[in-house]
VOZABA-789757 format. One line per 3 residues: number of its first residue (from 1); their letters; for each residue x, y, z of C-alpha. Coordinates in pm, 1 decimal. Layout:
<recs>
NUM = A = X Y Z  ... .
</recs>
This chain:
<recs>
1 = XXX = 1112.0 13420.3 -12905.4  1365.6 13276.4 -13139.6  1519.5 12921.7 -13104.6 .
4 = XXX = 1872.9 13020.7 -12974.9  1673.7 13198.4 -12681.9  1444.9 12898.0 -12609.4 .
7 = XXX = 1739.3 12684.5 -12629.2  1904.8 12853.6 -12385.1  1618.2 12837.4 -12164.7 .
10 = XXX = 1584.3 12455.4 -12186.5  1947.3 12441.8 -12115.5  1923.3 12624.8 -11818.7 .
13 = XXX = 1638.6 12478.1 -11688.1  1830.2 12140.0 -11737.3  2128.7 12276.6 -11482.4 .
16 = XXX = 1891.5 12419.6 -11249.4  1711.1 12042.3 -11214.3  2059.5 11872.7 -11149.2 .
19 = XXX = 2129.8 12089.3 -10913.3  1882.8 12041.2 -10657.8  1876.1 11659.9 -10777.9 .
22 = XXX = 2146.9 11581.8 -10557.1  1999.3 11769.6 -10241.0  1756.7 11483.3 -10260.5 .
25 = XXX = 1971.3 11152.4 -10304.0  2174.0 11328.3 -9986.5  1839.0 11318.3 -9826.7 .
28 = XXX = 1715.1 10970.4 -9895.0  2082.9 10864.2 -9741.4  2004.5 11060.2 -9430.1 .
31 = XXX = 1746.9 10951.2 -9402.8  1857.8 10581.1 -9429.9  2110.8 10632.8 -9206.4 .
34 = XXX = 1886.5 10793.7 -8938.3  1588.8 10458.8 -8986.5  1856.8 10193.3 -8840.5 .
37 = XXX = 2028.0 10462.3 -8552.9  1602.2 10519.4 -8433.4  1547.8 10153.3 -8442.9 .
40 = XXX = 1881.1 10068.9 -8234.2  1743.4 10298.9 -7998.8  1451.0 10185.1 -8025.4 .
43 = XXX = 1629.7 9792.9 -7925.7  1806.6 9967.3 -7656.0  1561.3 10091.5 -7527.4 .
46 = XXX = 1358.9 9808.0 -7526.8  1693.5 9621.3 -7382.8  1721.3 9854.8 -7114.9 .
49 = XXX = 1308.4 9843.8 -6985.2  1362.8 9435.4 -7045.0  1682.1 9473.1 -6764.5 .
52 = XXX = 1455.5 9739.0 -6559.5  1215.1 9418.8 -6580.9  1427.2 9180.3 -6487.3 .
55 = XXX = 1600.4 9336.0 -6226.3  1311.1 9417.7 -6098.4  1177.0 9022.5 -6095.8 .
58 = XXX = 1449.3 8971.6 -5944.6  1427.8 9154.0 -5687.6  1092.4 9052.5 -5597.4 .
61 = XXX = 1182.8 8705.3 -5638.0  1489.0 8803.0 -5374.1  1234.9 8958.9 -5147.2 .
64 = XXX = 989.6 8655.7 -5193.7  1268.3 8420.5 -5112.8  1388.2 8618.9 -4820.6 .
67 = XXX = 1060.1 8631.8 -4650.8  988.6 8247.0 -4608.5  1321.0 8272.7 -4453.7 .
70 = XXX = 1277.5 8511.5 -4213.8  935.2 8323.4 -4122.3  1095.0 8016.6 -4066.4 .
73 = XXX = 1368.6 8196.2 -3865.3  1066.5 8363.2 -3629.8  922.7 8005.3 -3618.4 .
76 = XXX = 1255.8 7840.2 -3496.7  1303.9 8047.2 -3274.3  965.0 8064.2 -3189.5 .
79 = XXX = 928.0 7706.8 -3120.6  1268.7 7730.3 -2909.2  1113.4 7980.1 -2698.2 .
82 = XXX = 810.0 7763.4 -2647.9  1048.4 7466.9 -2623.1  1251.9 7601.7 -2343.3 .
85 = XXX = 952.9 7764.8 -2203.7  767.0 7367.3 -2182.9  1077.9 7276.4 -2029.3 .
88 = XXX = 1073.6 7582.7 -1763.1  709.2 7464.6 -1694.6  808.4 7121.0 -1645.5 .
91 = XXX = 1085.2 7187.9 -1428.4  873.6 7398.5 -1241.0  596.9 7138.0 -1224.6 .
94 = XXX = 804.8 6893.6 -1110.1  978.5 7126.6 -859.4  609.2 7199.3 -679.4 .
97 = XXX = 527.6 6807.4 -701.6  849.8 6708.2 -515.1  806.8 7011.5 -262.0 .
100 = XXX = 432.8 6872.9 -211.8  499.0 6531.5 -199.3  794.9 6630.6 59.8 .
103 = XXX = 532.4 6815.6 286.0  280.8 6544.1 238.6  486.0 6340.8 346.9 .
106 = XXX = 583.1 6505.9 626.9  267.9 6635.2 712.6  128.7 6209.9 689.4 .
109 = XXX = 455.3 6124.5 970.7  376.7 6392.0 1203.0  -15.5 6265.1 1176.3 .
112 = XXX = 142.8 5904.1 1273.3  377.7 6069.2 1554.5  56.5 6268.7 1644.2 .
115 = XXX = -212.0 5954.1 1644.7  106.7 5770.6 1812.5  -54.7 5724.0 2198.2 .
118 = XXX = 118.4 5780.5 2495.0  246.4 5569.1 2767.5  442.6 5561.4 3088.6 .
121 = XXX = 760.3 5331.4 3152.9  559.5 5162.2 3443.2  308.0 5062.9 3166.7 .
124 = XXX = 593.9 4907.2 2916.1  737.9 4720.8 3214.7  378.7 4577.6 3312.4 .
127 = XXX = 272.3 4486.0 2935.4  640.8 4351.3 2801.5  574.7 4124.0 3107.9 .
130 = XXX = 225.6 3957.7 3069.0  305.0 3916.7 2697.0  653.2 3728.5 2804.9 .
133 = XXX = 457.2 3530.5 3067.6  121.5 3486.5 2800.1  269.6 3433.4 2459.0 .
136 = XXX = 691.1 3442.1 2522.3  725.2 3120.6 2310.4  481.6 3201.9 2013.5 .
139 = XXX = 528.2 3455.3 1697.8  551.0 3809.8 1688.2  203.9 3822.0 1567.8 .
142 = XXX = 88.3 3626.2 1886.9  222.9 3827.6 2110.2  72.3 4196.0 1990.2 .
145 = XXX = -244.4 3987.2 1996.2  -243.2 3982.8 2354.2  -150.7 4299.8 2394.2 .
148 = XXX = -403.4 4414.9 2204.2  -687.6 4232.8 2415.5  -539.5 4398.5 2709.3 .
151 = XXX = -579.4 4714.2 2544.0  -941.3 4652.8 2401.5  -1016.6 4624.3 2772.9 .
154 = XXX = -866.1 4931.1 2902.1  -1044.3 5115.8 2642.3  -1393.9 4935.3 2736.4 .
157 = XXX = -1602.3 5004.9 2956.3  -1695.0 4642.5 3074.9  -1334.3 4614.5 3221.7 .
160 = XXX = -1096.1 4860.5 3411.0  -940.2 5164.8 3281.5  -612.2 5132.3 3370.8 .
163 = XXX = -293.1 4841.7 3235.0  -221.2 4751.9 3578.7  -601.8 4683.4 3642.4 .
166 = XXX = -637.8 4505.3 3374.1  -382.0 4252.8 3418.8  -463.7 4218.6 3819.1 .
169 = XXX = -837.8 4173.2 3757.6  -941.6 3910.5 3941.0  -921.6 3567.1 3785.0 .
172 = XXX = -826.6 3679.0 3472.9  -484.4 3637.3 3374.3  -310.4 3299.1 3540.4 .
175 = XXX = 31.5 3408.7 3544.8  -64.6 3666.8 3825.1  -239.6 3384.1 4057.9 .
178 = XXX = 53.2 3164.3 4027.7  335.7 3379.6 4060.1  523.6 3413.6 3699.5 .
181 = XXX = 387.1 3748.9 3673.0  614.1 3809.7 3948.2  906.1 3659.6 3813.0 .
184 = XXX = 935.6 3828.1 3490.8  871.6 4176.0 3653.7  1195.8 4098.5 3885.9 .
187 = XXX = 1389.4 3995.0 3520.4  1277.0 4301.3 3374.1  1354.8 4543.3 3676.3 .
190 = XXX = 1684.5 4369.2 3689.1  1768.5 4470.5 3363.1  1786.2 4056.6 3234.8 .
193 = XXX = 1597.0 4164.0 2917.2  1939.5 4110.3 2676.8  1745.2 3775.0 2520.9 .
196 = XXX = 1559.2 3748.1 2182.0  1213.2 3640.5 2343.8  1260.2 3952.0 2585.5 .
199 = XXX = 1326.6 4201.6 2319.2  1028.1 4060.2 2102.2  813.6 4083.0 2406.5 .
202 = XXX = 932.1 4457.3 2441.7  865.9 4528.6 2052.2  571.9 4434.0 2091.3 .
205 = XXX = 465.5 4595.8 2371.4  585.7 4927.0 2223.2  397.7 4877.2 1942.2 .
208 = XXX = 60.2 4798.0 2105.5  102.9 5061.2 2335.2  125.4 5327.1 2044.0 .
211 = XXX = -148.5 5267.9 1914.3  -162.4 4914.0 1688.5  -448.4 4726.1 1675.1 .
214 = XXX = -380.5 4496.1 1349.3  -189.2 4181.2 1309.6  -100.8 3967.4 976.5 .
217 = XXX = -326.3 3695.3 991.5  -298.0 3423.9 696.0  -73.3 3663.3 532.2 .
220 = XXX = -324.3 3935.3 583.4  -390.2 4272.4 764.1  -653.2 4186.2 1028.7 .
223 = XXX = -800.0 4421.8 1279.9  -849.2 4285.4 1623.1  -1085.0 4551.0 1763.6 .
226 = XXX = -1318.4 4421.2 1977.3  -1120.9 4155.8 2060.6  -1126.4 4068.5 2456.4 .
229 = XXX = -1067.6 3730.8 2521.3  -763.4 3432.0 2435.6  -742.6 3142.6 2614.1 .
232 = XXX = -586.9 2773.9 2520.5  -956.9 2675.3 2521.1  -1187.8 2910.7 2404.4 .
235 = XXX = -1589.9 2822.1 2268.4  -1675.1 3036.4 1986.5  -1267.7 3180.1 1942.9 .
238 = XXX = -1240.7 3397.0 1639.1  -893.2 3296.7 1501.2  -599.9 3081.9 1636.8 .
241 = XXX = -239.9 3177.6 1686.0  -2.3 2967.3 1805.7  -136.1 2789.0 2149.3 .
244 = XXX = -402.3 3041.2 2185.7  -769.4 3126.7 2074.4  -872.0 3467.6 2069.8 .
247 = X = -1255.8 3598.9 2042.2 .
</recs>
């Protein structure tokens, strides 16, 4: 080969290299360009799974928060329920305790009404008498005393079973043998029973006639069963009211 040949060569072997020279720079600026647009996807991406994250702390934070909430709604109104439901109960309760202490207490006045003994009009007029005649001038509580001892002795069997025997046993009460029995039955027949010792006598009468066998007694209850006997003079006497003994 001569030298104009090889020169020729070397020549166009030069061309051919700067011509595919360029191909490459092109390339490497591609491929700059292409680094930064994979790593800003690469950000956004990472951007977009750090909002997925957070919206979806958020959310579970919401839901977290929300549920307390509704608990301490259900608990409210929970504890209203029970409220109003403790004061149903209570209303209730105190509704059954009225209505039993109502029919207790009825059912306690018609035991007094029924333990409440019976007498006639004949045996009033006969007992508001002796008392009058016995004990006219002395305290209440002397005068159901004496009823009482007439009643003891109706209801013993040492001594008759009737008021009227009672009082008209023989030699026992001294208003019969000397007449003021007498007298105070005419008052009380004629209807002259408008005074203050009359209607005590009467009260008290009632009273021993339904049933009472107690007086107050040095400002307590005392029971005078077995009580028979009161005289102004009286060995072994029990207690003393007014002008009387009583044993």
């Amino acid at each position: 080969m001569n030298f104009k040949k090889f020169a020729l060569l070397i020549l166009t072997v030069i061309m051919i290299s700067g011509f595919y020279a360029k191909p490459v720079s092109a390339s490497a600026n591609d491929d700059e360009k292409t680094i930064p647009s994979i790593e800003n996807a690469a950000e956004d991406a990472e951007e977009t799974e750090d909002t997925k994250v957070l919206v979806s702390e958020e959310e579970e934070d919401a839901s977290v928060s929300e549920e307390p909430q509704d608990e301490t709604e259900q608990t409210d109104a929970a504890d209203k329920s029970k409220s109003a439901g403790t004061k149903e109960d209570k209303s209730s309760a105190k509704t059954k305790s009225s209505a039993k202490t109502k029919s207790s207490a009825k059912t306690k006045s018609a035991v007094k009404k029924s333990e409440k003994e019976s007498y006639s009009d004949s045996d009033l007029r006969l007992m508001a008498s002796i008392i009058n005649c016995e004990a006219g001038g002395e305290g209440t509580q002397g005068k159901i005393a004496v009823g009482i001892v007439v009643m003891n002795r109706v209801k013993s069997k040492d001594f008759p079973n009737t008021i009227k025997k009672v009082i008209y046993q023989k030699n026992q009460f001294s208003p019969v043998r000397n007449g003021m029995l007498d007298k105070k039955l005419k008052q009380y027949d004629a209807g002259k029973t408008g005074s203050a010792q009359w209607k005590s006598c009467i009260s008290a009468a009632k009273k021993v006639l339904e049933g009472q066998r107690t007086i107050i007694y040095k400002g307590k209850v005392k029971s005078l069963k077995g009580y028979y006997f009161f005289s102004v003079v009286l060995p072994g006497a029990r207690i003393k009211l007014g002008g009387h003994r009583f044993k």
